[in-house]
C-alpha positions in Angstrom: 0.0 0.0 0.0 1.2 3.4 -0.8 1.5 5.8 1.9 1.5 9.8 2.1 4.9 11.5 3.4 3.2 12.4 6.2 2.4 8.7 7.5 6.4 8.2 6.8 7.2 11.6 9.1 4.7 10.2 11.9 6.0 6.9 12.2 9.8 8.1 11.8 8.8 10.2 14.8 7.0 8.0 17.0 10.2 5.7 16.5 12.9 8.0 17.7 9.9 9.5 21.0 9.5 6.2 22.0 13.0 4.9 21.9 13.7 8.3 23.5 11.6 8.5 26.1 9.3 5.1 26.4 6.1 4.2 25.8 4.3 6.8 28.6 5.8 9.7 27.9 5.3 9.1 24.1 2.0 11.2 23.3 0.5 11.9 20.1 1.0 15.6 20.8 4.6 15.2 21.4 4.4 13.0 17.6 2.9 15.5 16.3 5.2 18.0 17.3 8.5 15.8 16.3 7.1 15.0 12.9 5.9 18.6 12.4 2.6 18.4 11.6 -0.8 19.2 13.1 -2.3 17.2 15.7 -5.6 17.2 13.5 -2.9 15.3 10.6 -1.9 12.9 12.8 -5.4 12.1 13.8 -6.3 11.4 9.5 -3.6 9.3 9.2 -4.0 7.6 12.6 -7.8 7.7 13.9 -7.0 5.4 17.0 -4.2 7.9 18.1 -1.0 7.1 20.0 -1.9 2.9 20.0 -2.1 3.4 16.1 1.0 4.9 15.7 3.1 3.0 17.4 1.7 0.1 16.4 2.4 0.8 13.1 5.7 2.2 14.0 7.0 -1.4 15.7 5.5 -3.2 12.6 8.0 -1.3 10.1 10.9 -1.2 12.4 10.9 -5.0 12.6 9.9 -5.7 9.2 12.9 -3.7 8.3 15.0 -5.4 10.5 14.2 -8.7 8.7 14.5 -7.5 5.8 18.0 -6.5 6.9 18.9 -9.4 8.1 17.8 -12.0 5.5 20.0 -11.2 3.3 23.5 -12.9 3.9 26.9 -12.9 2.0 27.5 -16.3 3.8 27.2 -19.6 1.8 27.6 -22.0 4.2 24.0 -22.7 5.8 25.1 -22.8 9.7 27.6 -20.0 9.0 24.6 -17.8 7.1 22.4 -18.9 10.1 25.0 -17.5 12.7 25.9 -14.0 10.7 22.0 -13.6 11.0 21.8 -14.6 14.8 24.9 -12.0 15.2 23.4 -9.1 12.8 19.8 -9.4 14.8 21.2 -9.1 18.5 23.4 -6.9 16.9 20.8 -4.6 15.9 18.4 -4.9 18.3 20.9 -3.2 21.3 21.9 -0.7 18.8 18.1 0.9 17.9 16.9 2.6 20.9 13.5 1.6 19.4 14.4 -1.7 19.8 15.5 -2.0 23.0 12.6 0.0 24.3 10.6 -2.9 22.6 12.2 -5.1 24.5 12.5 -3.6 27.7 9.1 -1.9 28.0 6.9 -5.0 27.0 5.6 -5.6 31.1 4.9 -1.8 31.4 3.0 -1.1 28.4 -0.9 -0.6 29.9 -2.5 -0.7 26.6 -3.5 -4.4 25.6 -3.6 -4.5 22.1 -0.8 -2.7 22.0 1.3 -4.7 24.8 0.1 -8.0 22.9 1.3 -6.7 18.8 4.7 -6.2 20.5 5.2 -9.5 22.3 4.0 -10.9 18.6 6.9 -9.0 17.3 9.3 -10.0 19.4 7.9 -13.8 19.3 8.3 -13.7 15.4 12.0 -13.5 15.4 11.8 -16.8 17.4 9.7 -18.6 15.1 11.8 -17.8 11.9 14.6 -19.2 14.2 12.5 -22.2 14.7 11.8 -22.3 11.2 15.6 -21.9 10.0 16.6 -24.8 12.4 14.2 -26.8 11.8 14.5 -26.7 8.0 18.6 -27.0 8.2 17.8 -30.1 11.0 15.5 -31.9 8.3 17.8 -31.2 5.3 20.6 -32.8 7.5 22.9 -29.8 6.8 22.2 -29.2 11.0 21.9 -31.3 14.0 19.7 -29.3 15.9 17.2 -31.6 18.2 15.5 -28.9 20.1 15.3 -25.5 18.1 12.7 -24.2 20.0 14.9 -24.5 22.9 18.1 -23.0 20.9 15.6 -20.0 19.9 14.6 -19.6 23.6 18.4 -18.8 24.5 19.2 -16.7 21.7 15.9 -14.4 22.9 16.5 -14.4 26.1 20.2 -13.8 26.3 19.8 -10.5 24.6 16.3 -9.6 26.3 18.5 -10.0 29.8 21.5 -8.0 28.9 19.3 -5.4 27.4 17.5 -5.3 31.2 20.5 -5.5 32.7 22.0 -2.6 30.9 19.1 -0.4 31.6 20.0 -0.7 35.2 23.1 0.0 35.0 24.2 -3.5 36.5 25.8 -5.0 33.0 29.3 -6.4 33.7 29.8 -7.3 30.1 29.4 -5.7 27.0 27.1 -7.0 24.4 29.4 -7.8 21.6 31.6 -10.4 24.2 28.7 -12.2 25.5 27.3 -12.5 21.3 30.6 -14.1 20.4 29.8 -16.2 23.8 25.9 -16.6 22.1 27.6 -17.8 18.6 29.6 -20.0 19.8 27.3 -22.0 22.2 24.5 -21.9 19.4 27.0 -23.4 17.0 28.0 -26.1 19.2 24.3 -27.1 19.6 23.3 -27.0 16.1 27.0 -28.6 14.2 26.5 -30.6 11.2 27.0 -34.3 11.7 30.7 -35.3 9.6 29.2 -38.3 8.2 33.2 -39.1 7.4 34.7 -39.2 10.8 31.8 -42.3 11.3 33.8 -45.6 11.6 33.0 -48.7 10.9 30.1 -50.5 12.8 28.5 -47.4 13.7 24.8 -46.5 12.0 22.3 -43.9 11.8 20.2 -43.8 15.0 17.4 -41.6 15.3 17.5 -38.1 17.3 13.7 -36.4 16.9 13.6 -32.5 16.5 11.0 -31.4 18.7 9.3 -28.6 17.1 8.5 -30.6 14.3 8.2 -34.0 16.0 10.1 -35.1 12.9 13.2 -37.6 13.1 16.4 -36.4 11.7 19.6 -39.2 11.2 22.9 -38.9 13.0 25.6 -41.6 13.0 26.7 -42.8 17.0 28.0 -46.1 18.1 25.5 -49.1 18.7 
């Protein structure tokens, strides 16, 4: 759908107020006055007001973000997995809109609103899911639990972003990724189907968010 200038100025707005400032001190007057525009404009674009904007405004931040991130110079598919992993929590503690996202979900009062930006958040675990899963079943992964895997990616970020805010972070965030990358790709290596010897055979390991087997070669 095309969309006026002013829709663009309003959302650009509402993105830098809230990452600014958080979600109660955002109000559609202080939009308004950001994007430079009347309150009476902000209303014809947005009739629903400050949970319309902002709504709209976490919707475009993250599709951009996955847009960003899909794309990957990386041919390898765990590799191109990982640089996607990295470039995500890399992004998300760099935006101050999204780490307000983040950090704000248990005080935003509004309930549609609260409940469209868990959904946000929750999507970048289900392409995870998705990515593993699809990787597990192609055997080019050994990933038996991505839901799990997805789990810790989220919440490692989600907890130094909280811990951050309170001033009580002992690490910064690009040591504990590397710590992140690292334990993710020793949880979802390919198997070497060379290095099996002989009188070993494929014994099967299910992937649970799928409830689909996948093959790996161990000893009988």
């Amino acid at each position: 759908m095309q969309r006026s200038p002013k829709y663009h100025d309003i959302i650009a707005a509402a993105q830098v107020l809230f990452g600014e400032v958080g979600y109660e001190k955002t109000g559609v007057r202080e939009i308004a006055e950001r994007a430079h525009i009347a309150l009476g404009t902000l209303y014809s674009q947005f009739p629903d007001g400050k949970i319309g904007v902002l709504s709209a405004a976490m919707t475009e931040r993250v599709e951009r973000l996955v847009d960003h991130i899909s794309r990957s110079e990386r041919s390898e598919p765990i590799e191109a997995f990982l640089d996607r992993v990295r470039r995500l929590n890399s992004e998300i503690v760099r935006d101050r809109f999204l780490r307000r996202l983040f950090l704000e979900q248990g005080h935003v009062t509004e309930p549609r609103l609260r409940e469209h930006g868990r959904e946000l958040i929750d999507s970048f675990s289900v392409l995870a899911v998705a990515e593993l899963t699809r990787l597990t079943e192609s055997g080019e992964a050994a990933c038996t639990d991505p839901e799990a895997v997805a789990v810790l990616m989220r919440t490692t970020t989600a907890g130094w972003i909280a811990e951050h805010a309170s001033g009580t972070a002992t690490v910064d965030h690009e040591r504990l990724l590397d710590v992140l990358i690292a334990a993710v790709r020793a949880l979802i290596q390919p198997i070497d189907t060379a290095s099996c010897t002989p009188g070993t055979g494929p014994v099967t390991i299910p992937v649970r968010a799928t409830g689909k087997p996948h093959r790996q070669h161990a000893r009988r």
